[in-house]
C-alpha positions in Angstrom: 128.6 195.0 130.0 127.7 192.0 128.0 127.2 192.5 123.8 123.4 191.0 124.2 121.5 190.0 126.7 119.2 187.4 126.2 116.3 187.8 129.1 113.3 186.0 130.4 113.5 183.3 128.0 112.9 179.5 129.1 116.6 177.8 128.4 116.7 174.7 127.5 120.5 173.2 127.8 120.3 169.4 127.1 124.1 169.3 129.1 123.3 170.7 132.0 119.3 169.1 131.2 118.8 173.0 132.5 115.2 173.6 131.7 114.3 177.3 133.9 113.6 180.9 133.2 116.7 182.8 133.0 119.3 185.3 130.9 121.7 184.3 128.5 125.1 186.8 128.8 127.1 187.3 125.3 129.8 188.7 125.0 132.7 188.5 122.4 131.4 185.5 120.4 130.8 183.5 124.2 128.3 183.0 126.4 129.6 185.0 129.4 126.9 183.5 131.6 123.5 181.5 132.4 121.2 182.8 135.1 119.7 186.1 136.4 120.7 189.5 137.1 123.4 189.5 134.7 123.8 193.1 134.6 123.5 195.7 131.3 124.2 194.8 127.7 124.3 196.7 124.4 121.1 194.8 122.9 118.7 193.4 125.1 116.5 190.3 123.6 113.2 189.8 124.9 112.6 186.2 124.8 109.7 186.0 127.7 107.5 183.1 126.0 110.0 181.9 124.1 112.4 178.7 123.9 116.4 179.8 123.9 118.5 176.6 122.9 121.4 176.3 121.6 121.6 176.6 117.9 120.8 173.3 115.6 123.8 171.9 114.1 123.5 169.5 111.1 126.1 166.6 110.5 124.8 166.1 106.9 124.0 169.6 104.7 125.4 169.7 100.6 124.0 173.2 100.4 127.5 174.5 101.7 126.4 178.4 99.9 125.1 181.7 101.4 121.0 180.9 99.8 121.6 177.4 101.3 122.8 179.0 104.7 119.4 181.4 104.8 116.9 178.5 104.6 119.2 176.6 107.3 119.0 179.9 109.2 115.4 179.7 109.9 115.2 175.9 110.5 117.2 177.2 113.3 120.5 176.1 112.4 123.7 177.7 113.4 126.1 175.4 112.1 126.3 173.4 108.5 128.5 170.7 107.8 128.7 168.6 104.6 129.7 165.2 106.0 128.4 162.5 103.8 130.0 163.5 101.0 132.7 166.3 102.1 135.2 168.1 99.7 138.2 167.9 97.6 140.7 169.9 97.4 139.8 170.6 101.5 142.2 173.8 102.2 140.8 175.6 98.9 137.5 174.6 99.5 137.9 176.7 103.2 139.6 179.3 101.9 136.6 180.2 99.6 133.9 180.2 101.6 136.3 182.3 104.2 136.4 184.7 101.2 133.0 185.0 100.0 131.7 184.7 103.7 129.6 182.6 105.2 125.8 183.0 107.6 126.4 180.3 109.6 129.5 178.3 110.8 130.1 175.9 108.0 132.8 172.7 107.5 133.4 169.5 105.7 135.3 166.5 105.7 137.3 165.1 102.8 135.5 163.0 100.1 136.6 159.4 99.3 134.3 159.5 96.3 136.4 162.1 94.6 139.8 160.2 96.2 138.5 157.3 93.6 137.7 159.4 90.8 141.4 161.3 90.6 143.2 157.8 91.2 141.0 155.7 89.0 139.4 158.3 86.0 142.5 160.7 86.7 139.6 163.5 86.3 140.9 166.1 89.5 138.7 168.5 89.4 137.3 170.3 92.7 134.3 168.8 94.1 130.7 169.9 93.1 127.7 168.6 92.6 128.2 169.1 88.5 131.6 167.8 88.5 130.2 164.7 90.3 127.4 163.8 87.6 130.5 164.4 84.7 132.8 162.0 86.7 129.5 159.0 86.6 129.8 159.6 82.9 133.1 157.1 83.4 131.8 154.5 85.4 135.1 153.1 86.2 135.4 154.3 89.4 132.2 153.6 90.6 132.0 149.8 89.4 135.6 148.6 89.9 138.1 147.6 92.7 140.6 149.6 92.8 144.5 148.0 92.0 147.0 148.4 94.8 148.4 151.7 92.9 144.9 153.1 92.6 143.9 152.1 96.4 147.5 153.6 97.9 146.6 156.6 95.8 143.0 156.9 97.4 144.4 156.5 101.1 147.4 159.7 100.0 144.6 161.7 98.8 142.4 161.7 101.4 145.5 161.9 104.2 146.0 164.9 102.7 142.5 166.1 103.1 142.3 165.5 106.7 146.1 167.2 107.5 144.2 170.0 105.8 141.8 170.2 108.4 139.1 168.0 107.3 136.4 166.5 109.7 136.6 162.9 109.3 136.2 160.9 106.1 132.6 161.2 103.9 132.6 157.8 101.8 129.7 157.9 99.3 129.8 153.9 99.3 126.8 153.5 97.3 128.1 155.9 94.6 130.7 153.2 94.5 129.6 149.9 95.0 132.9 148.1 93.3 134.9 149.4 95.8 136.6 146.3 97.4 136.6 145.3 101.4 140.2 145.8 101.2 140.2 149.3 100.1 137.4 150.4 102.6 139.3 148.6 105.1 142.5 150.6 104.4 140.4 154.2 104.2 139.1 152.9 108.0 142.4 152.5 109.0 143.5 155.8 108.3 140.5 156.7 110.1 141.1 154.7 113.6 144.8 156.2 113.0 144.1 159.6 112.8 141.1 159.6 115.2 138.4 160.8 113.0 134.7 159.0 111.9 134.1 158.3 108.7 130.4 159.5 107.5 129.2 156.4 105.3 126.3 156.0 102.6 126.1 152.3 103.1 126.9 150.9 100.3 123.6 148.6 98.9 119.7 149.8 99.6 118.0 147.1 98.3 115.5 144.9 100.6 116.5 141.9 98.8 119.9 139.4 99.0 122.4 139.8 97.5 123.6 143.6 97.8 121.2 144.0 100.5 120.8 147.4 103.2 121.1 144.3 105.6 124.2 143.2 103.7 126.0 146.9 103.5 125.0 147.5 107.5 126.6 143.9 108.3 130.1 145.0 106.5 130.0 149.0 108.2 129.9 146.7 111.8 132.9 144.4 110.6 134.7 147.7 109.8 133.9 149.5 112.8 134.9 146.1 115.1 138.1 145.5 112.2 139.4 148.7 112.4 138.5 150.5 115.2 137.0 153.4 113.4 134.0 155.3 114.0 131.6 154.8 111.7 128.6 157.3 111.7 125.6 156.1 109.5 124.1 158.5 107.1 120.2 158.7 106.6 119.7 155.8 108.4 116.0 156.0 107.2 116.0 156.7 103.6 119.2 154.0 104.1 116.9 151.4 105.4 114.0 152.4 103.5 111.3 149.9 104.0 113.9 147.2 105.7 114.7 149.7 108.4 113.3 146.9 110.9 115.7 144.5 110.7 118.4 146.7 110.1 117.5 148.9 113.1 118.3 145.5 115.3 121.7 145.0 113.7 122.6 148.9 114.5 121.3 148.4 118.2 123.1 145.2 119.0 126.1 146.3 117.3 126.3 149.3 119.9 125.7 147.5 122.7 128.3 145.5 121.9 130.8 148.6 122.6 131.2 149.8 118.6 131.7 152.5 117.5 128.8 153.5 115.3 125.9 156.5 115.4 123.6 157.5 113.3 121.3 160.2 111.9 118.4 160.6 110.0 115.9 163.0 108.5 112.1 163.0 109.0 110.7 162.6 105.8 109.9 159.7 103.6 111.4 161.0 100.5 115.2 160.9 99.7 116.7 162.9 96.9 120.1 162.1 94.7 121.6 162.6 91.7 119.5 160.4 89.1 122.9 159.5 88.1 123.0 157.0 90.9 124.3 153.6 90.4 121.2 151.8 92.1 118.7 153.3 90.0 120.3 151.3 87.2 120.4 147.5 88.6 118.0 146.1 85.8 116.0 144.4 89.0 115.5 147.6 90.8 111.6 147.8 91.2 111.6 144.1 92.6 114.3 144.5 94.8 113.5 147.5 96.3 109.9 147.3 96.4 109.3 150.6 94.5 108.6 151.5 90.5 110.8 153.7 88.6 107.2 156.2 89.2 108.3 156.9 92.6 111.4 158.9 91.2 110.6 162.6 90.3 113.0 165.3 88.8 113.7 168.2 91.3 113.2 170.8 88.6 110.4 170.5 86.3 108.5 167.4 88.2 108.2 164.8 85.9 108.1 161.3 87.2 110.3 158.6 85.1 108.3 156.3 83.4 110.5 153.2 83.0 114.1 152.1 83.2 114.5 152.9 79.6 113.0 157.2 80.5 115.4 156.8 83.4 118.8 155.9 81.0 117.7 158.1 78.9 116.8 160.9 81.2 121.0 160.4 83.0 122.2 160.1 79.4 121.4 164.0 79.0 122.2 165.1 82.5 123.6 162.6 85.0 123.8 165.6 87.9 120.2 166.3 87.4 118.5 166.2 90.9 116.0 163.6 92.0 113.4 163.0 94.3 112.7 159.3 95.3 109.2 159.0 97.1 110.3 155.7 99.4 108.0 156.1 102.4 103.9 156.9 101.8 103.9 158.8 105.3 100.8 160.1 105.0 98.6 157.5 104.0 100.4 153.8 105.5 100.7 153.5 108.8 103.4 151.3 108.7 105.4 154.1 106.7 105.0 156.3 109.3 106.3 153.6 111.9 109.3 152.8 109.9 110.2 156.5 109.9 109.8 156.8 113.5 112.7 154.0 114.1 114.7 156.4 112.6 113.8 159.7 113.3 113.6 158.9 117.1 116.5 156.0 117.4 118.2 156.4 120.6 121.1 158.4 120.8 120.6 159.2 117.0 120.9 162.8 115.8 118.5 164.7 113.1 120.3 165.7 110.0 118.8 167.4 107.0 120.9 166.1 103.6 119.5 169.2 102.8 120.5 169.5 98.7 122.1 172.5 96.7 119.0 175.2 95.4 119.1 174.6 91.6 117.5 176.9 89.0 115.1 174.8 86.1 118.1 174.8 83.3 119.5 172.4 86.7 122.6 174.5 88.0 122.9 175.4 91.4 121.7 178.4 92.8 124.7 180.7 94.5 123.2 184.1 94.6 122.2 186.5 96.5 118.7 186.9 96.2 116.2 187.1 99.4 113.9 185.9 99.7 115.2 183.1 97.0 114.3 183.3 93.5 111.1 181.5 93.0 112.1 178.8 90.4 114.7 177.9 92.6 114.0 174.0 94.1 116.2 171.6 96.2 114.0 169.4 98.8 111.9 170.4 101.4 114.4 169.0 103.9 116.8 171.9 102.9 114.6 174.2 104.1 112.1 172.5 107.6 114.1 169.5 108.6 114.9 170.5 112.4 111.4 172.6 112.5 109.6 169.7 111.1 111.2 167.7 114.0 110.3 169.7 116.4 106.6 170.3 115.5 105.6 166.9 114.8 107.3 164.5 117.2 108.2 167.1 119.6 104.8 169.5 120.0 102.4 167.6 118.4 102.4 163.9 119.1 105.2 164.2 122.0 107.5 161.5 121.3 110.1 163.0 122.6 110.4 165.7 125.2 111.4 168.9 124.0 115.0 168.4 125.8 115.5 165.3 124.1 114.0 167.1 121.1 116.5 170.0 121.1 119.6 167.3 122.2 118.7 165.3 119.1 119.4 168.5 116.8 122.2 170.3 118.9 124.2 168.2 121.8 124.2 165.0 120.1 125.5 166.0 116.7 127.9 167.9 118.9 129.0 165.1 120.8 129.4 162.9 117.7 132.2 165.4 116.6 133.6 166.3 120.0 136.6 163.5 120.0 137.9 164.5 116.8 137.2 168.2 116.6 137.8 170.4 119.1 135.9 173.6 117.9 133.2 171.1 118.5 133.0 170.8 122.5 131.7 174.5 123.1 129.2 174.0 120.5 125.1 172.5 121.0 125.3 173.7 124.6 124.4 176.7 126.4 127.0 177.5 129.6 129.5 179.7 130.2 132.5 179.6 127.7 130.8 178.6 125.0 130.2 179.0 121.7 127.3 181.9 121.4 124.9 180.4 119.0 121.5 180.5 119.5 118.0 180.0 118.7 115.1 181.6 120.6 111.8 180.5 119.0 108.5 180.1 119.6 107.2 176.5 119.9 103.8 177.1 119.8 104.4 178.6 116.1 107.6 176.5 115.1 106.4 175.1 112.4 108.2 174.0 108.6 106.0 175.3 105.4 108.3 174.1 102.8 106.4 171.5 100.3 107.1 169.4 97.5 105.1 171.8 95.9 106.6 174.7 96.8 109.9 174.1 98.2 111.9 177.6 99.0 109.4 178.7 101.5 111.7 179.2 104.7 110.1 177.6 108.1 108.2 179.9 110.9 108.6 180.5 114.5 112.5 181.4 114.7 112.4 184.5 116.2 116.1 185.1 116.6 119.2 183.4 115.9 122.9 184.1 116.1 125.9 183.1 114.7 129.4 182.9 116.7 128.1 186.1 118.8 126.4 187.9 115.8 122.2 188.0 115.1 121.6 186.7 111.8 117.9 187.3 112.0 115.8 189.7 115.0 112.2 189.7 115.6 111.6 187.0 112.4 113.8 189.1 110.2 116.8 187.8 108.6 120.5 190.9 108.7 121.0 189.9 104.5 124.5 191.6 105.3 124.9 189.2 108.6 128.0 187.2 107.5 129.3 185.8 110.9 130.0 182.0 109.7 133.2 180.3 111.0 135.1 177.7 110.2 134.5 174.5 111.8 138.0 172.8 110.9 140.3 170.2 112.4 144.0 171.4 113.6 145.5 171.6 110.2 149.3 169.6 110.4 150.2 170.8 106.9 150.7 173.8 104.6 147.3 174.5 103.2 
């Protein structure tokens, strides 16, 4: 007898490219089997009319808390990993959230940016978004090269990270721009070595020479052919921004050279950030990004900056407050909307949210426990419809993409970027016997996201069941507030931790 029984639902597996009418057999935390007349179970799910995938996974979430986890939940996620920036200490950082418990399966890799901070600022303390805006207060890590000390320290710390179990390497590079070829090089290194990619911010944004996107893309594909290391490519869009063009034909020929690079990106024309952020502060920022200081918008109260001077002023009182940076006008310029489709749909690319921490107006982060969430809380819209969005617009409505491409973009392929390095990854994003049992059965003719700018915690529509490592987290559109089924996506760990 099988735990559930998922019946007469149309499966979509983008591994097998099985696209049919047939059951899905759970049983202890696996999928026992694919097909028809699978016997009894202990709870059936009706999914006649319904799409039953395997559950979204997203390379690139900061949210890393149980509110974060319930938004993610009906965006159809299953598994949440914080890539791009990671963590630090790595083994504590696990441990918690296997104490306070998680919804969905949840990881990180180990963050260079904080590696610089504790060997250049000597500030060690664990990583958070609040304890990142106090560390730009000394901007010595984020402007210098690092000495030969300093740089051996960096490489030790994060080591350490990834014999903890960490899933690759997140370098914030653009959080640090001083950081020298050398030192990158060395981190890579240690990548190639230990067989793990390293999740990269390029380092410049700018459309103009020198300290170009063009310029920061160049230098990831001399690391990646240097060194030998993966290099996956975060946000490619809001990366890119408006140059996304030219820097869309470096990626490709890059690739088909042989190297080792992917990439992700969200679908949304607006980026978010600490307003901390070293670019916002290049005295030549408007002209060389082809944007006015208008176009960034606090996260809490709203208010756009009016000048560099309101933007100092504004990181002088609270460099970890969030920010929105309106990039991409996708509603109203054409072009906009064809610059995000290089992204969104770049071949073999994967959708990632960056979805950001919930943070209450006095700008802490929301951890509570509150459903649905409280309504001041505010974070992005991407942290709450980025794989619904997806699937809606380029998927259902303009049919871009098919909806197996669709569903391999937000499950398989993340998976696959992961599998060499991770193990727990290979029975993930696929739906076949053996493995992992999470799943999403929704409706795509109602799949839709409803979280806005102007109202930003409203959690998307059309998920009508999900579950976690065996477990439902929500039945019939209704999410188990008790369901705490989240498991640790970790590498082998080779030391004490």
């Amino acid at each position: 007898m099988s735990a559930i029984l998922i019946t007469g639902g149309r499966v979509v597996d983008p591994e097998s490219r099985l696209d049919a009418v047939a059951d899905v057999a759970i049983v202890d935390g696996r999928i026992a089997a694919v097909g028809s007349d699978l016997g009894s179970a202990e709870r059936v799910i009706d999914a006649s009319g319904l799409i039953v995938a395997p559950g979204f996974i997203d390379l690139h979430a900061h949210g890393q808390s149980i509110p974060a986890d319930r938004m993610q939940a009906f965006d159809g996620v299953t598994t949440t990993l914080d890539l791009e920036a990671g963590v630090m200490p790595v083994a504590s950082w696990y441990r918690r959230q296997a104490e306070q418990g998680r919804v969905l399966n949840y990881g990180a890799s180990t963050n260079w940016a904080f590696a610089r901070i504790g060997a250049m600022v000597g500030i060690n303390e664990e990583s958070s978004l609040e304890a990142f805006g106090r560390a730009m207060r000394d901007t010595r890590w984020m402007d210098n090269v690092s000495t030969p000390d300093e740089q051996q320290a960096i490489v030790d710390s994060i080591a350490a990270g990834l014999d903890e179990g960490g899933i690759g390497i997140g370098i914030l590079n653009a959080y640090a721009p001083g950081a020298g070829v050398q030192e990158l090089t060395a981190v890579c290194q240690l990548a190639a070595a230990q067989g793990v990619p390293t999740f990269t911010h390029i380092a410049y944004m700018a459309n103009s020479d020198p300290r170009s996107a063009a310029e920061a893309y160049i230098r990831l594909i001399g690391y990646a052919g240097a060194t030998g290391a993966h290099m996956h490519i975060c946000h490619f869009n809001s990366s890119s921004k408006t140059d996304v063009e030219r820097c869309e034909k470096l990626i490709r020929k890059a690739q088909a050279q042989g190297l080792p690079i992917t990439v992700e990106a969200y679908p949304y024309g607006t980026g978010s950030t600490v307003i901390a952020a070293s670019f916002f502060t290049d005295p030549e920022f408007e002209r060389r990004n082809d944007t006015s200081y208008a176009q960034i918008q606090l996260v809490t109260s709203g208010r756009r900056m009016q000048d560099r001077e309101d933007l100092l002023a504004t990181q002088a009182e609270d460099p970890s407050q969030l920010v929105l940076w309106h990039v991409l006008d996708t509603e109203n310029n054409t072009r906009h909307r064809d610059m995000l489709d290089l992204s969104v749909l770049y071949p073999g690319g994967a959708i990632a949210s960056d979805a950001m921490p919930w943070s209450l107006p006095d700008g802490s982060t929301y951890t509570g426990d509150a459903w649905p969430l409280p309504e001041e809380a505010t974070s992005h819209p991407r942290s709450a419809g980025t794989f619904t969005r997806f699937m809606r617009h380029w998927v259902r409505e303009r049919q871009a993409v098919s909806l197996m491409d669709g569903i391999a973009k937000c499950a398989l392929i993340p998976a696959d970027i992961l599998a060499a390095s991770t193990p727990a990854m290979r029975e993930k994003g696929r739906l076949r016997a053996g493995a992992d049992a999470d799943v999403v059965v929704f409706d795509l003719d109602t799949l839709t996201d409803r979280a806005e700018f102007t109202a930003m915690n409203r959690p998307s529509e059309g998920v009508r069941h999900l579950i976690v490592s065996g477990t439902p987290v929500i039945a019939d559109g209704a999410l188990d507030v008790a369901a705490r089924p989240g498991l640790p996506v970790r590498r082998p760990v080779r030391a004490t931790a």
